[in-house]
C-alpha positions in Angstrom: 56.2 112.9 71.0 53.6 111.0 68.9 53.0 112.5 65.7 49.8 112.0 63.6 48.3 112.3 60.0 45.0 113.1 59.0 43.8 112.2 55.7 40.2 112.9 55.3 38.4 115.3 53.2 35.5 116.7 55.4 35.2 119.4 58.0 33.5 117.5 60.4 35.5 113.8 60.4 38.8 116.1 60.6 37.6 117.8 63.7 36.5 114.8 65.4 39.9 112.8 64.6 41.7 115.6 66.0 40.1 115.6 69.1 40.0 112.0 69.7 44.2 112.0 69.3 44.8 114.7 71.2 42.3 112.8 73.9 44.9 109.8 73.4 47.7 111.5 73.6 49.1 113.1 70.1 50.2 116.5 70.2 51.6 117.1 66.8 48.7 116.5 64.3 48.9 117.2 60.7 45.5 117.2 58.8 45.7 116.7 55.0 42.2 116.6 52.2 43.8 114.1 49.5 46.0 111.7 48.7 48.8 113.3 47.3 48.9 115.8 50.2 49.5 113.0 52.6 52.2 111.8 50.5 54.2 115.1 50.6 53.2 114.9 54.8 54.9 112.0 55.0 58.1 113.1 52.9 58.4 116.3 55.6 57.8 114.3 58.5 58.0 111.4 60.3 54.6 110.4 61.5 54.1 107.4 64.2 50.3 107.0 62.9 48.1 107.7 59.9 44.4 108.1 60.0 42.6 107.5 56.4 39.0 108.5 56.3 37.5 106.6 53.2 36.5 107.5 50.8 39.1 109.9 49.9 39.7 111.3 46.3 37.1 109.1 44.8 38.2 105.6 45.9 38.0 104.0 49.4 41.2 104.6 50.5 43.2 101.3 50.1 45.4 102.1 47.6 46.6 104.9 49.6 46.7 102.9 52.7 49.0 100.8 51.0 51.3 102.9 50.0 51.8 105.2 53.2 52.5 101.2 54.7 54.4 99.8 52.2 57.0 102.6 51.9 57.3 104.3 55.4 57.4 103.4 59.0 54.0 104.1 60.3 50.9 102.5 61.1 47.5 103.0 59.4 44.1 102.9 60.6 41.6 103.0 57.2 38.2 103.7 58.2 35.9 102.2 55.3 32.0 101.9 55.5 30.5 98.8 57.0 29.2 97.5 54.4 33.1 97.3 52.4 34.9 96.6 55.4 35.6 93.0 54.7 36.1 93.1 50.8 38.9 96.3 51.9 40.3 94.3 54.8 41.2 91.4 52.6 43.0 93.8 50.5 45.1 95.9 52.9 46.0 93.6 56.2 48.4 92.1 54.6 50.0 95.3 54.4 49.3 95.9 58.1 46.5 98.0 57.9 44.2 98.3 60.6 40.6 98.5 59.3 37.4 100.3 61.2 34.1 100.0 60.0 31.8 103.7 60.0 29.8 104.4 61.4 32.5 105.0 64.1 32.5 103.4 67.8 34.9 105.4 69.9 35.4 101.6 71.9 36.5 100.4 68.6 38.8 103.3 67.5 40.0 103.5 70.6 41.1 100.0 70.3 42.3 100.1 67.3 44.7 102.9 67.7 46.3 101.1 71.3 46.6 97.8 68.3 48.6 100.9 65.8 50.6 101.8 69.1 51.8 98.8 70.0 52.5 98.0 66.3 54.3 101.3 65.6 56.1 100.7 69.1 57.7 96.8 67.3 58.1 98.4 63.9 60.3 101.1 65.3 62.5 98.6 67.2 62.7 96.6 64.7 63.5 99.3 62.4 66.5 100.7 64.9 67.9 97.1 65.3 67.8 96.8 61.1 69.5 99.8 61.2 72.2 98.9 63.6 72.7 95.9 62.0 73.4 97.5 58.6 76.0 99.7 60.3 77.9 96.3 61.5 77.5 94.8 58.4 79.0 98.0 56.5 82.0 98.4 59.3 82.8 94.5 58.6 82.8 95.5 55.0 85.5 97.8 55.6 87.5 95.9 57.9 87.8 93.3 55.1 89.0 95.1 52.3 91.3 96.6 54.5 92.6 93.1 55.5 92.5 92.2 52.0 94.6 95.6 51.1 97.3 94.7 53.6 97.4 91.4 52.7 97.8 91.9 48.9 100.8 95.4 50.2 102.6 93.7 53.0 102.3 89.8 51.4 101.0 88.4 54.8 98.1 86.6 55.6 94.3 87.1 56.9 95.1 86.1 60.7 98.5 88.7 60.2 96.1 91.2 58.6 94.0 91.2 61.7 96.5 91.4 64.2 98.1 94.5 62.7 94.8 96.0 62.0 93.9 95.3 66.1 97.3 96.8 67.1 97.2 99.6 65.1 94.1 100.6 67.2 95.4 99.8 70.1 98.7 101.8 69.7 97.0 104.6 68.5 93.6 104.6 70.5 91.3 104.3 67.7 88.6 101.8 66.9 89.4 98.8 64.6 86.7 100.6 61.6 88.2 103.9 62.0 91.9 102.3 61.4 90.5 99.9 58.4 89.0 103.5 57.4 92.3 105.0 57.5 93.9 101.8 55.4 91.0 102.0 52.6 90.9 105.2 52.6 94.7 105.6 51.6 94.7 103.4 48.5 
């Protein structure tokens, strides 16, 4: 289920973001008025797209913008007026902000939030396969200081650590991380 934030601090804009999501396909839609509303959003929920409706609590939005991209996964769309959307854009895209010029063109938003899609759709893989990778590199952690404990115990070598670690998981049906677990664990 997509899940969006609203940051915008009029009646009117609100309504009209909401209703253009929910045309697009979010369901779950969180509205906030300010800054540091959005910021507690974000810490109870994971949100695949964030909608900032500059000016927002006195400054155009960008420094808000970059901070809901710079420390969560989720894309931003900051709608600026016209006549500061190049001046902001320079500021935020290399943050990965998405930046709309008001008045708003439905073609454009539209547009730009199949761009954030699309975006959100890489960051998330990317995100899962950083996170996979982590888990590897923390299991291969393991399995070495295991090695390293039963080489320093038993006096054998690397290749001999291995081995016994490999048929201790095979004798006892267990994974190689869950016996190096066992082997760390007990020292």
């Amino acid at each position: 289920m997509d899940r969006a934030l609203i940051v915008c601090d009029n009646e009117k804009g609100t309504s009209f973001y909401k209703s253009f999501l929910k045309e697009n396909g979010y369901i779950d839609i969180v509205a906030v008025t300010s800054g540091p509303m959005a910021k507690r959003a974000i810490l109870d929920y994971d949100f695949e797209i964030c909608i900032i409706n500059g000016p927002i609590g006195g400054t155009s939005g960008e420094e808000l913008s970059i901070d809901i991209a710079e420390k969560n996964i989720c894309q931003v769309i900051l709608f600026v007026k016209a006549e500061l959307l190049e001046e902001i854009s320079a500021q935020v895209e290399d943050y990965g902000v998405i930046t709309v010029s008001k008045p708003i063109n439905r073609q454009l938003f539209w547009q730009a939030l199949k761009l954030a899609k699309v975006a959100q759709r890489r960051i998330n893989m990317a995100h899962k396969e950083n996170v996979k990778l982590e888990k590897k590199l923390e299991d291969m952690k393991i399995i070495s200081r295991a090695k390293i404990l039963l080489m320093v115990e038993q006096n054998i070598s690397e290749e001999e650590a291995h081995k016994l670690i490999e048929k201790q998981a095979m004798d006892r049906r267990m994974t190689r991380i869950e016996v190096a677990r066992e082997i760390v664990g007990n020292k």
